[in-house]
Residue frames as a rotation matrix with the C-alpha (Angstrom) as fourth column:
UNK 1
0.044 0.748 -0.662 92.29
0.095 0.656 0.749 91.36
0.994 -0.096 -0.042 73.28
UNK 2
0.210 0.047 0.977 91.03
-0.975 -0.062 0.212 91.82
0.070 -0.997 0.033 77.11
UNK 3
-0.236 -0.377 -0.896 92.28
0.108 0.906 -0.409 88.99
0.966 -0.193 -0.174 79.57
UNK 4
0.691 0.369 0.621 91.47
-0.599 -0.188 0.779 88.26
0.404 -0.910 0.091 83.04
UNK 5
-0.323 -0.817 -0.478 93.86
-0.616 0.565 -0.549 86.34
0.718 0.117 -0.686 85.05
UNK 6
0.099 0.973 -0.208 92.60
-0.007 0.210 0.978 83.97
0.995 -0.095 0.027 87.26
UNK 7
0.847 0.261 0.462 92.39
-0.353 -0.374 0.858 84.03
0.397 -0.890 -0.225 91.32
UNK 8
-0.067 -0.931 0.360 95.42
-0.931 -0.071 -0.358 83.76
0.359 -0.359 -0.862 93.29
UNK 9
0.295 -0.212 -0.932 97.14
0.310 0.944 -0.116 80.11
0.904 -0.254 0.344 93.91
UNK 10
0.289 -0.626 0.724 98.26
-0.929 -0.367 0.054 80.88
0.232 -0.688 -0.687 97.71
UNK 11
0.437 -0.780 0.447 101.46
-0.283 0.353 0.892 80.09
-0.854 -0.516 -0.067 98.64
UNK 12
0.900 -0.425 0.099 102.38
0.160 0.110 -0.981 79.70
0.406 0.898 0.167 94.55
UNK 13
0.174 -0.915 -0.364 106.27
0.388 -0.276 0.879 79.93
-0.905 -0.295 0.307 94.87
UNK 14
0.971 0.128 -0.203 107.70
-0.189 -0.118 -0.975 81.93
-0.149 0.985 -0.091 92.07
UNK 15
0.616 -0.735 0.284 110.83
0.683 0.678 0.271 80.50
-0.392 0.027 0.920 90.35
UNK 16
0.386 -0.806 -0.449 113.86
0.330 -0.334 0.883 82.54
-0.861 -0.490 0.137 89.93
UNK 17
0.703 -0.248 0.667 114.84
0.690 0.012 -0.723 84.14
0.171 0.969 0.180 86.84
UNK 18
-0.313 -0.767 -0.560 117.67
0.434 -0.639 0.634 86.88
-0.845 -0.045 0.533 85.78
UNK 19
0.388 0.737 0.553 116.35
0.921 -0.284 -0.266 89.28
-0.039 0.613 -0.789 83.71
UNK 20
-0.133 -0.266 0.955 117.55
0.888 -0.460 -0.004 92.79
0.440 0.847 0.298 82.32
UNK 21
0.120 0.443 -0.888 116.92
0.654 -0.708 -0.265 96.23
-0.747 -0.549 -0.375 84.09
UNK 22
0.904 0.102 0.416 116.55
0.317 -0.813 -0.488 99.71
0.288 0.573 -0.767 81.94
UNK 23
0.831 -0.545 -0.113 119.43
-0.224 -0.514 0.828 100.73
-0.509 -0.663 -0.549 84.36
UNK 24
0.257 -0.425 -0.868 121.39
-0.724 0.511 -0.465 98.65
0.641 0.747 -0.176 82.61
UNK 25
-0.282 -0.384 0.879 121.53
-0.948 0.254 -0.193 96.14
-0.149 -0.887 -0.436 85.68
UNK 26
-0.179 0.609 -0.773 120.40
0.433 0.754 0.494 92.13
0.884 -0.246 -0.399 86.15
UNK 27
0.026 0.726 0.687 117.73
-0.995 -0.051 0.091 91.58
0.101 -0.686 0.721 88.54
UNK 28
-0.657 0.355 -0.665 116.57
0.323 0.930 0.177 87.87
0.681 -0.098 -0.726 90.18
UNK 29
0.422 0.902 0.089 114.33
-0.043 -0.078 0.996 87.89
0.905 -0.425 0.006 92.64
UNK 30
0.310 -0.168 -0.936 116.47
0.929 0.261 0.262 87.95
0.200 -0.951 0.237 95.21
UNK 31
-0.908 -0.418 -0.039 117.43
0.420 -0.901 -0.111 91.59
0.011 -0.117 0.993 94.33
UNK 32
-0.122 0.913 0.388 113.60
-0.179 -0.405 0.896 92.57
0.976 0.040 0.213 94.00
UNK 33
0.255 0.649 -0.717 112.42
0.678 0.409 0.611 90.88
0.690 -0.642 -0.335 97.34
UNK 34
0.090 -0.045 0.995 111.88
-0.378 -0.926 -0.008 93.42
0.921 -0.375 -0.100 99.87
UNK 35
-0.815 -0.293 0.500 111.63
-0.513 -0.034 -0.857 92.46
0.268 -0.956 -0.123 103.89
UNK 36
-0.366 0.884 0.289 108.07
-0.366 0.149 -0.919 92.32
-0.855 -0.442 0.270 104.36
UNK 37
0.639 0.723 0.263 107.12
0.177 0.194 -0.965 91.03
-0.748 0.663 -0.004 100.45
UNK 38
-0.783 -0.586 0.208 107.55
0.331 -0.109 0.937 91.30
-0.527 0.803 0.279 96.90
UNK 39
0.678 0.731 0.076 105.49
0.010 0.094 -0.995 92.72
-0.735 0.676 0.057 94.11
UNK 40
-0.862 -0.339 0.378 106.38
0.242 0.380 0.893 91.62
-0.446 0.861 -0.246 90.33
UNK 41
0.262 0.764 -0.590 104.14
-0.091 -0.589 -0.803 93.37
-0.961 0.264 -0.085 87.82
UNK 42
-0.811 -0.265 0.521 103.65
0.550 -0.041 0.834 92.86
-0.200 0.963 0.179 84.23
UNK 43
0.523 0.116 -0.844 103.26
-0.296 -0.904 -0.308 96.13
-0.799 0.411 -0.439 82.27
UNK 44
-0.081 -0.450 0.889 103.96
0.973 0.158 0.169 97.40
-0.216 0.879 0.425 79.21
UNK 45
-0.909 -0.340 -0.242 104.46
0.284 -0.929 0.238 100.39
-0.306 0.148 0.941 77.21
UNK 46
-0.849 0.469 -0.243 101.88
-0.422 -0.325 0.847 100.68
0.319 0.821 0.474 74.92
UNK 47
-0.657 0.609 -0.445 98.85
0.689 0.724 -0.026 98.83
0.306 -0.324 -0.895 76.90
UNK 48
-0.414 0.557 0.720 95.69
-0.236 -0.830 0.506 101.42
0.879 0.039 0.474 77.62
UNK 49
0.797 0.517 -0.312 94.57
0.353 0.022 0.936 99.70
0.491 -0.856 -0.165 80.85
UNK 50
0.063 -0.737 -0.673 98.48
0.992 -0.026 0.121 100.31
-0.107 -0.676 0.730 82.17
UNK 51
-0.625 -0.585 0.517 98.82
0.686 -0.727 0.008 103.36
0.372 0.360 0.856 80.77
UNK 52
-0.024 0.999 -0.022 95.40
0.448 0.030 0.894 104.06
0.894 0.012 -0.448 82.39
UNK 53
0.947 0.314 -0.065 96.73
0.084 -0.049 0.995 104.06
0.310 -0.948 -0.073 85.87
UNK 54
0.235 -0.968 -0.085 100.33
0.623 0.217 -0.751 104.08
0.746 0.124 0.654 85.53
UNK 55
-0.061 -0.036 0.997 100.38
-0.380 -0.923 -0.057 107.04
0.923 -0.383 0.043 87.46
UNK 56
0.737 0.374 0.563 98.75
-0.676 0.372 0.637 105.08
0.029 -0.850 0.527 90.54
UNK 57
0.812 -0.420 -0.406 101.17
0.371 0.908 -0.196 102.11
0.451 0.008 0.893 89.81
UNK 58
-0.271 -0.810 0.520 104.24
-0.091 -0.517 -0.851 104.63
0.958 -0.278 0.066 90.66
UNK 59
-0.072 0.364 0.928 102.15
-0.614 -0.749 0.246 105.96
0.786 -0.553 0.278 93.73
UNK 60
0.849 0.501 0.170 101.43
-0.469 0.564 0.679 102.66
0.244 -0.656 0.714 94.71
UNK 61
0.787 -0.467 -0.402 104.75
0.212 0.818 -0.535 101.13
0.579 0.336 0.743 94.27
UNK 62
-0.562 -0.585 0.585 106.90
-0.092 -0.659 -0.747 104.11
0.822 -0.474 0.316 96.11
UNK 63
0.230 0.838 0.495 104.21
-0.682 -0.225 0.696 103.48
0.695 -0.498 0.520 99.17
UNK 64
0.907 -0.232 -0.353 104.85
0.260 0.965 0.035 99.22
0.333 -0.123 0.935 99.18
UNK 65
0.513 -0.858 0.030 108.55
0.111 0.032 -0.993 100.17
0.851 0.513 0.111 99.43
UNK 66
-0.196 0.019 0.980 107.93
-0.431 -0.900 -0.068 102.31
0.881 -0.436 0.184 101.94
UNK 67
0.594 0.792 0.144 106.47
-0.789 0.538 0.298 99.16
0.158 -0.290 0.944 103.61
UNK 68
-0.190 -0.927 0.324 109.53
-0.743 0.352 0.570 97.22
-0.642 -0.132 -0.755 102.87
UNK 69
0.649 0.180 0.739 107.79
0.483 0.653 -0.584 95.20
-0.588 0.736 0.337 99.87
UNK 70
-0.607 -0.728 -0.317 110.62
0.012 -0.407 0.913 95.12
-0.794 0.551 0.256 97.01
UNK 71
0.641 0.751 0.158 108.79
0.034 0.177 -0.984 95.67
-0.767 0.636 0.088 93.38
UNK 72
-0.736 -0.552 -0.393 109.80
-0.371 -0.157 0.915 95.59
-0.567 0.819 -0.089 89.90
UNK 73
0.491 0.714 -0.499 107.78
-0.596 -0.142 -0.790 95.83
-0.635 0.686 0.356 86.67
UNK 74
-0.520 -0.434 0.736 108.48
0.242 0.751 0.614 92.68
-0.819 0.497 -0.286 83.84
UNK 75
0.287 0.615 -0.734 107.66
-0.832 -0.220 -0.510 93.53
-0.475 0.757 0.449 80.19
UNK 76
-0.141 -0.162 0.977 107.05
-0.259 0.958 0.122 90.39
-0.956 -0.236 -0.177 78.22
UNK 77
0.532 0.732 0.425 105.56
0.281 0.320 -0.905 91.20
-0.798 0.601 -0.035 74.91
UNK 78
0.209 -0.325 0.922 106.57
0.918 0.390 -0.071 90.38
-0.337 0.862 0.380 71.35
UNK 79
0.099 0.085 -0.991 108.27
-0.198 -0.975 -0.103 93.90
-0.975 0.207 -0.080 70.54
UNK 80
-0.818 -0.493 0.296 108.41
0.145 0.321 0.936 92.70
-0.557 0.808 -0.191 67.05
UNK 81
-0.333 0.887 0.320 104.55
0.783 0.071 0.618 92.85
0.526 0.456 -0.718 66.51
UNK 82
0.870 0.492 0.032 104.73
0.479 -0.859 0.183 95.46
0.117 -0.144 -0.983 68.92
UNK 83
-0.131 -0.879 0.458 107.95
0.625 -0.432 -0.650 97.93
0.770 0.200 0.606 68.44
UNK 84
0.084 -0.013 0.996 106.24
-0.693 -0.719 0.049 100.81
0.716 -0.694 -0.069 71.03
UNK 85
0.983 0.120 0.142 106.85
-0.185 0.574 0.798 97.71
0.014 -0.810 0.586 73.85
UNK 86
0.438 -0.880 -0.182 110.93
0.074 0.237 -0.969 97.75
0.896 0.411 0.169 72.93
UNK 87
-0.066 -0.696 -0.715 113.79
0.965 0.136 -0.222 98.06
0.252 -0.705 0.663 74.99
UNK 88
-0.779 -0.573 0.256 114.58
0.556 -0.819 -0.143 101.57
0.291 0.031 0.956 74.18
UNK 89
-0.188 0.896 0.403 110.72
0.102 -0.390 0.915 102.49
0.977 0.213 -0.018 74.96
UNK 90
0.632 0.299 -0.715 111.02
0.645 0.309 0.700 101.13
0.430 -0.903 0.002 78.44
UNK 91
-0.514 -0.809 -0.283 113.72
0.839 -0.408 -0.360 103.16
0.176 -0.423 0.889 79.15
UNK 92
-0.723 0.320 0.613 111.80
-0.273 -0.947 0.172 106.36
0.635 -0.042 0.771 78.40
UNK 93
0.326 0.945 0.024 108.56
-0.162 0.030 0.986 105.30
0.931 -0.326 0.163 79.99
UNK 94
0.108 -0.195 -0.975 110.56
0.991 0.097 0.091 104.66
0.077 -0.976 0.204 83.20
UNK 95
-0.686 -0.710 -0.159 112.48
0.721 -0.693 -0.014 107.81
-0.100 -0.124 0.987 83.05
UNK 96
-0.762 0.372 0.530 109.54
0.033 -0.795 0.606 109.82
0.647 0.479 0.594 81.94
UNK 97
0.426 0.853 -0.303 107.48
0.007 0.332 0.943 108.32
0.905 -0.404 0.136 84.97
UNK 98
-0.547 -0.493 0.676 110.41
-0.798 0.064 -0.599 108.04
0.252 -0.868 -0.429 87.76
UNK 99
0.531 0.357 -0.768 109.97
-0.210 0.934 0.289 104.84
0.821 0.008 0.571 87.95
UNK 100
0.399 -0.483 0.779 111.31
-0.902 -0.358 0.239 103.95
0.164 -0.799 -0.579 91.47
UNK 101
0.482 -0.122 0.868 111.31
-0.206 0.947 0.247 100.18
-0.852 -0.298 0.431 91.10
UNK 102
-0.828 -0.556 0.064 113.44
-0.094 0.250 0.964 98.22
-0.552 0.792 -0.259 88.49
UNK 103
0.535 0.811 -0.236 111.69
-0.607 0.175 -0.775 97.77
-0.587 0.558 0.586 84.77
UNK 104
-0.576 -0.796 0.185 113.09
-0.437 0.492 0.753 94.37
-0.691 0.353 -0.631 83.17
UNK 105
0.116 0.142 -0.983 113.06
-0.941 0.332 -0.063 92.92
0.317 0.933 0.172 79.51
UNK 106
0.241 0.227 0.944 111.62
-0.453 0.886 -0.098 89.67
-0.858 -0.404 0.316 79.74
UNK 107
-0.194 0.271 -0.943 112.67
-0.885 -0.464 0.049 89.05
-0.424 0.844 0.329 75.97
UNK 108
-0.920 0.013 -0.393 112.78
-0.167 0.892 0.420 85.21
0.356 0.452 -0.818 75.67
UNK 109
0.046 0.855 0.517 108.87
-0.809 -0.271 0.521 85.76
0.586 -0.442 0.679 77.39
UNK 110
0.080 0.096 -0.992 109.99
-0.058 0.994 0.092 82.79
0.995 0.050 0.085 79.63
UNK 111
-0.999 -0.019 0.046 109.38
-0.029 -0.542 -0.840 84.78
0.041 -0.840 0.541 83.06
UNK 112
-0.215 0.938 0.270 105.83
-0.908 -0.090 -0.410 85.08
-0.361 -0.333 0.871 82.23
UNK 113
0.393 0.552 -0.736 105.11
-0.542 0.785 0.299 81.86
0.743 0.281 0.607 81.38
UNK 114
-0.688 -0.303 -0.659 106.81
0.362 0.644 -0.674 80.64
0.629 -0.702 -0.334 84.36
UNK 115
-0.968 0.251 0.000 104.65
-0.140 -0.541 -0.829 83.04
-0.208 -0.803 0.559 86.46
UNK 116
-0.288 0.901 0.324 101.49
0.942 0.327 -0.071 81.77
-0.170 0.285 -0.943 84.19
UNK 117
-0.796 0.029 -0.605 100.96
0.094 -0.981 -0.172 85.75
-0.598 -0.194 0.778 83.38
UNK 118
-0.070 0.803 0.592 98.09
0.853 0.356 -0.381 86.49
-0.516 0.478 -0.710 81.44
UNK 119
0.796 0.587 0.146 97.28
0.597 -0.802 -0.031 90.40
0.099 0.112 -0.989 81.12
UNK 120
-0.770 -0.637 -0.041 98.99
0.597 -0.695 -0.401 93.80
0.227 -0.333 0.915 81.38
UNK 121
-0.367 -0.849 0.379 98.78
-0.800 0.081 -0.594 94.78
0.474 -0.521 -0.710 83.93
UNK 122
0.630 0.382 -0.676 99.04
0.135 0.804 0.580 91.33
0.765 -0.456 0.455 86.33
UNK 123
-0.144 -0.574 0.806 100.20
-0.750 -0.468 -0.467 91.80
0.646 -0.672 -0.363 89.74
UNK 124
0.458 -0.113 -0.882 101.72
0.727 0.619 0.298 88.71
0.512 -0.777 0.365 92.15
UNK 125
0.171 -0.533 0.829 102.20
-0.834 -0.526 -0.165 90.12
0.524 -0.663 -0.535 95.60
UNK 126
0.041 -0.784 -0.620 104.55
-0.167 0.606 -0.778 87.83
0.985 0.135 -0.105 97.47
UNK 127
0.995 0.078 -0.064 105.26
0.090 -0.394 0.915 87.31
0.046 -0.916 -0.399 101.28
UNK 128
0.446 -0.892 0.075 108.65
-0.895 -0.443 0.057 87.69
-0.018 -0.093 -0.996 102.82
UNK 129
-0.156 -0.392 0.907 108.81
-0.462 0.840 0.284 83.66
-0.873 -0.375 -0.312 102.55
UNK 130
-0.896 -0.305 -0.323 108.28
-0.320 -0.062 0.945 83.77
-0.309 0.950 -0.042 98.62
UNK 131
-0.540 0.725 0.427 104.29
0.706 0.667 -0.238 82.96
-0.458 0.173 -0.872 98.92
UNK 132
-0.639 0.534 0.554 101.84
0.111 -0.649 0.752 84.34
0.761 0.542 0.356 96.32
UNK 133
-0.662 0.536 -0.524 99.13
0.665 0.098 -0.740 86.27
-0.346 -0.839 -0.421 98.52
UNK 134
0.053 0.413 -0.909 98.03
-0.112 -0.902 -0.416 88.80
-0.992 0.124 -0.002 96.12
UNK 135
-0.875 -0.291 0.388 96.91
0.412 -0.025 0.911 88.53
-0.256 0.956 0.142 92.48
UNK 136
0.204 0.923 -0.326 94.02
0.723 -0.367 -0.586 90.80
-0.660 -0.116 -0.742 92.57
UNK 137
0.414 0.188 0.891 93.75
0.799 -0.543 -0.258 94.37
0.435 0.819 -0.375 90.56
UNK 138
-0.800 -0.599 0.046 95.30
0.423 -0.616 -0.664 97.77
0.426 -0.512 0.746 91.57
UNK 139
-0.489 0.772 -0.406 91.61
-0.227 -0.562 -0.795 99.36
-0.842 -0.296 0.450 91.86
UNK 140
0.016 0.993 0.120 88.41
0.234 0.113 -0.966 99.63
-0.972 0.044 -0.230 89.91
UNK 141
0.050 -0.201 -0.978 89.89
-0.856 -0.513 0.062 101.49
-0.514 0.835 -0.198 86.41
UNK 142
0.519 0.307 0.798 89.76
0.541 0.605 -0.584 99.97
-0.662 0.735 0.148 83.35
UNK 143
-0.207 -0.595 0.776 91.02
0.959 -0.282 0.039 101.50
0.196 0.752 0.629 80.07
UNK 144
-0.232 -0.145 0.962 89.97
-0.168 -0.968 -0.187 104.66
0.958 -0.205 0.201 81.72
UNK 145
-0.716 -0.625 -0.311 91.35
0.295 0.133 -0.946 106.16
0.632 -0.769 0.089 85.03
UNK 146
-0.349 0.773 -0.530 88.79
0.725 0.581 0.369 105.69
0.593 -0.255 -0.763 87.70
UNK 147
0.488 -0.009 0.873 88.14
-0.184 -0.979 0.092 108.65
0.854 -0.205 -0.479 90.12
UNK 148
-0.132 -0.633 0.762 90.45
-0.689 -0.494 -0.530 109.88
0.712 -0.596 -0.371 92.67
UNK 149
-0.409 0.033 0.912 89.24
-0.910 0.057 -0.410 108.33
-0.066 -0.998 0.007 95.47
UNK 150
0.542 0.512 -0.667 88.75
-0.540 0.820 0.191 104.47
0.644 0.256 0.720 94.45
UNK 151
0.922 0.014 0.386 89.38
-0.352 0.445 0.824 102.02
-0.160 -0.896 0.415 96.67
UNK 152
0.060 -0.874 -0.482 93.27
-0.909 0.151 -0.388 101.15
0.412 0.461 -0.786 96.22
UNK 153
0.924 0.193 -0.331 92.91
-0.220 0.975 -0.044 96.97
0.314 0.113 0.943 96.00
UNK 154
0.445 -0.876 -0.185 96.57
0.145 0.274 -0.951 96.74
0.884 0.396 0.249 95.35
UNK 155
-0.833 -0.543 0.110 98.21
-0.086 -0.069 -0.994 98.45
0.547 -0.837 0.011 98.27
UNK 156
0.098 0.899 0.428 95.88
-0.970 -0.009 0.242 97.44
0.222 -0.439 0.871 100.37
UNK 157
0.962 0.081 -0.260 96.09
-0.174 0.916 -0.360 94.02
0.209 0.392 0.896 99.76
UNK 158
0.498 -0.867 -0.013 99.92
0.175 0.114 -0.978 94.26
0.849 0.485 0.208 99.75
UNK 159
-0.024 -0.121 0.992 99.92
-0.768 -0.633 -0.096 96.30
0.640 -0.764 -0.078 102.94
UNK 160
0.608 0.502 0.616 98.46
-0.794 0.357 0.493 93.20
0.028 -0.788 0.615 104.95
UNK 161
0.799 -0.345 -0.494 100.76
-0.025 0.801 -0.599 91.27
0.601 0.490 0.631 103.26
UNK 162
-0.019 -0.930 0.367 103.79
-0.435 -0.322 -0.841 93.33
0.900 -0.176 -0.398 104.49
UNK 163
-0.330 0.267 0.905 102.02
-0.876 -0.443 -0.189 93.24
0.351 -0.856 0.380 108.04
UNK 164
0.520 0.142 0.842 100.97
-0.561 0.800 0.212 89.21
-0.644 -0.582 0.495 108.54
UNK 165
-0.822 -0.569 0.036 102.28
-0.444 0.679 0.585 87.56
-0.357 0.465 -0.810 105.61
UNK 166
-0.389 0.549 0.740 98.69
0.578 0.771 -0.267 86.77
-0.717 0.324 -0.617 104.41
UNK 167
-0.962 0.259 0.084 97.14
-0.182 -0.840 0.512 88.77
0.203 0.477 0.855 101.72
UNK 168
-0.679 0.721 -0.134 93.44
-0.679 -0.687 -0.259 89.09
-0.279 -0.085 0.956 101.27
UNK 169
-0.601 0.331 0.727 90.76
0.488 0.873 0.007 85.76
-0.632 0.360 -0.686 100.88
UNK 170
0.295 0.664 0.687 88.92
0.853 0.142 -0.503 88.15
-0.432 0.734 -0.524 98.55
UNK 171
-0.527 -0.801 -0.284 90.33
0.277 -0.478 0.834 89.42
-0.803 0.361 0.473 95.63
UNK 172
0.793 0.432 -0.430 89.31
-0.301 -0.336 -0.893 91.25
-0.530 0.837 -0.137 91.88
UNK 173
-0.013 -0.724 0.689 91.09
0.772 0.431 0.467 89.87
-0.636 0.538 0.553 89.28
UNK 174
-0.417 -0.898 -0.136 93.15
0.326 -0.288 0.900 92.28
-0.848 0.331 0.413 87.09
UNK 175
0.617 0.467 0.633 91.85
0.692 0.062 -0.719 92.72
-0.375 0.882 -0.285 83.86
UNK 176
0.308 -0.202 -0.929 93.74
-0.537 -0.844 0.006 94.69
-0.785 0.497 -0.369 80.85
UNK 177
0.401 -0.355 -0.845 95.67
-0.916 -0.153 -0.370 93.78
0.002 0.922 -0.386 77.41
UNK 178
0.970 -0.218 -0.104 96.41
0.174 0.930 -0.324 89.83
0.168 0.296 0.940 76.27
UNK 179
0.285 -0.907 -0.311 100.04
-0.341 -0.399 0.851 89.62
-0.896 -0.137 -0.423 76.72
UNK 180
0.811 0.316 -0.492 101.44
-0.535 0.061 -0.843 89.69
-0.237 0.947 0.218 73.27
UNK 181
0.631 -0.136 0.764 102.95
-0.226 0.910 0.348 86.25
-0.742 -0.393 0.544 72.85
UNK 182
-0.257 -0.597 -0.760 105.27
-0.776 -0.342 0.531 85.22
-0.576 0.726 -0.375 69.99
């Protein structure tokens, strides 16, 4: 089922969690938070809008970094009803992508419901003082990747963050795969 999530709360705080890594590491949000920001991204394996652009997520995410935003992907869904969304999947889909940012098993799904998630993919960008400023889309794609040269929402958006601490007053809301709830 498609979802939309809805328009950024600024200045949302998000609450702290500990949470798995593929690496085999924990994560909180103080190990994610970069200098200038944070992005926090729910993804999955097996979603056709992520898997759409996944490519661009990397691109964009190794950019932000670059920027001093910290990032990290959060899978949330019910690998029981879905099995291609496991543990052992994420591993490969990082590793087969070079993921640069952490990917963490959300498995008790009580990260995204603290974050109100909605979709895969949903993207909160953060300032460096834990305020949402960014819950917008990465770009124009949909279940198929848009052309080359679309307008790149996300880093964008994220970029201004790094650079005032405000994101954008107009945003596109996300859009891709229900997260799959237990």
């Amino acid at each position: 089922m498609v979802a939309i999530p809805p328009v950024c709360d600024f200045g949302w705080q998000a609450k702290n969690f500990k949470l798995s890594g593929v690496d085999g590491k924990h994560y909180s949000l103080d190990n994610v938070r970069g200098n200038n920001g944070m992005l926090i991204m729910f993804i999955c394996n097996h979603c056709p809008y992520v898997l759409a652009v996944l490519d661009r997520i990397v691109r964009d995410a190794e950019a932000l970094q670059g920027l001093g935003v910290g990032v990290a992907a959060i899978s949330s869904n019910d690998v029981i009803a879905y099995p291609e969304d496991s543990f052992e999947n994420m591993i490969k889909l990082s590793k087969d992508n070079n993921f640069s940012f952490p990917y963490l098993y959300d498995e008790d799904q009580n990260v995204a419901k603290s974050f109100d998630a909605v979709c895969t993919p949903d993207f909160f960008g953060f300032n460096s003082k834990n305020e949402l400023q960014y819950r917008g889309r990465l770009d124009a794609s949909r279940k198929e990747s848009g052309p080359s040269d679309l307008g790149r929402d996300l880093f964008e958006g994220m970029k201004l963050v790094a650079e005032t601490g405000k994101g954008p007053t107009d945003q596109i809301a996300s859009m891709g795969c229900s997260i799959k709830w237990k």
